[in-house]
N, C-alpha and C positions, 0 to 999 in steps of 0.2 A: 801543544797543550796551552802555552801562553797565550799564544793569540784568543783560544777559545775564552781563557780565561777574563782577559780583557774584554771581549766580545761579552761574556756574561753582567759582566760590570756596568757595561755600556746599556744593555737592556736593562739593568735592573734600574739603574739610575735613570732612565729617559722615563721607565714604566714608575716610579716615584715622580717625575716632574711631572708625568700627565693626570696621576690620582690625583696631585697638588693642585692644578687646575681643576678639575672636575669636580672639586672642593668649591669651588667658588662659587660668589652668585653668580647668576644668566647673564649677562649683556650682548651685544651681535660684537665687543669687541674681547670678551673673554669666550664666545663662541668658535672664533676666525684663531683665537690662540694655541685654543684646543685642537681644532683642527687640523695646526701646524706640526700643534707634539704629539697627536694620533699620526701622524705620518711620519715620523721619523722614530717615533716609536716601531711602527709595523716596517718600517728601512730595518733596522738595528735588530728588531726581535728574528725577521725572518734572514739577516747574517748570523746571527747566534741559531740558530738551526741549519742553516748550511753548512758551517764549520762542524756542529757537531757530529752530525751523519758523516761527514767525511770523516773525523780524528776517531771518533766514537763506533761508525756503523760501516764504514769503509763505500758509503754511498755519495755517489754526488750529484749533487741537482744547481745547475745554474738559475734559473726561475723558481719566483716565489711560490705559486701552487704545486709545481711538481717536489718544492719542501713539505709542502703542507703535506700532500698524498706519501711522503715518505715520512713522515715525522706518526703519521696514522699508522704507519708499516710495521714501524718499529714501536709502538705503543706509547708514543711520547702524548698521543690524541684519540680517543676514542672516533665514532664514527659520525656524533653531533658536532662535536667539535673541530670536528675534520670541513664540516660542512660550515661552522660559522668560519673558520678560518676563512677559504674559500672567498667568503662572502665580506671578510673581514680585507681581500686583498684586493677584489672589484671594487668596495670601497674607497681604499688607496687611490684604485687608478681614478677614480670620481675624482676624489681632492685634487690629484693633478690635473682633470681638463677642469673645474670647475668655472673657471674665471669663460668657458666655454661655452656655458651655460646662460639663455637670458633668463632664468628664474632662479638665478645665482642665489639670492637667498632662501628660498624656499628649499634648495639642495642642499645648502649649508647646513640649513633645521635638521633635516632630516638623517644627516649625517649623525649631526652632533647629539642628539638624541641616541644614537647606539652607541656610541664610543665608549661607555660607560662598562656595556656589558664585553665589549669588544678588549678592554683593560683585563676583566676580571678574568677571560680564556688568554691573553697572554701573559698574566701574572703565573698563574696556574699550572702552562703549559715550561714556563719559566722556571718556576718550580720543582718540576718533574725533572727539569733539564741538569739541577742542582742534583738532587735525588739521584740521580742515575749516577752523576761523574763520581759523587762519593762513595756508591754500593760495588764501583770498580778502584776505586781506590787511590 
């Protein structure tokens, strides 16, 4: 339960440093920032759902989407939501080849342009995750 607990700590604080940027004006170098703390936000959010399906749900999922599809199981996500996750994790692996990319910036735009909503399902979801450990006590 500690661990989880720190785990929730940890998202909740990275998912506050990434609103803090998204706060900002535009630049291509407050975009590349963002991009860094959308990625270690969706690291951290999706250990904070591993751990809990284990401590919480007695499920275990080594990979991030088979979190996602179990986090939907157990009603942590409805079935929109289940699908931006999803979408929110192929993203992820974007950011990692990006530099892969030769229209490296034009990927980057289009990234950074949903992170925003991409925040608000795992503020949400985070949320929920709060909600549940206290309705068990």
């Amino acid at each position: 339960m500690q661990n989880l607990n720190l785990k929730l700590e940890l998202t909740t604080k990275s998912l506050t440093s990434l609103n803090e940027i998204l706060s900002e004006p535009y630049s291509p170098i407050i975009r590349d920032a963002t991009l860094l703390r959308f990625n270690r936000s969706v690291e951290i959010f999706v250990r904070l759902l591993k751990d809990y399906l284990c401590v919480h749900e007695g499920l275990v999922c080594d990979l991030p989407k088979p979190c996602m599809r179990m986090a939907f199981k157990v009603g942590l996500m409805d079935e929109e939501e289940t699908v931006r996750a999803l979408e929110m994790i192929d993203l992820r692996e974007e950011i990692e080849n990006i530099t892969e990319h030769a229209n490296f910036e034009d990927v980057a735009e289009e990234i950074y342009h949903h992170v925003g909503d991409y925040w608000v399902l795992m503020d949400r979801v985070c949320r929920r995750v709060v909600e549940a450990i206290e309705a068990e006590g």
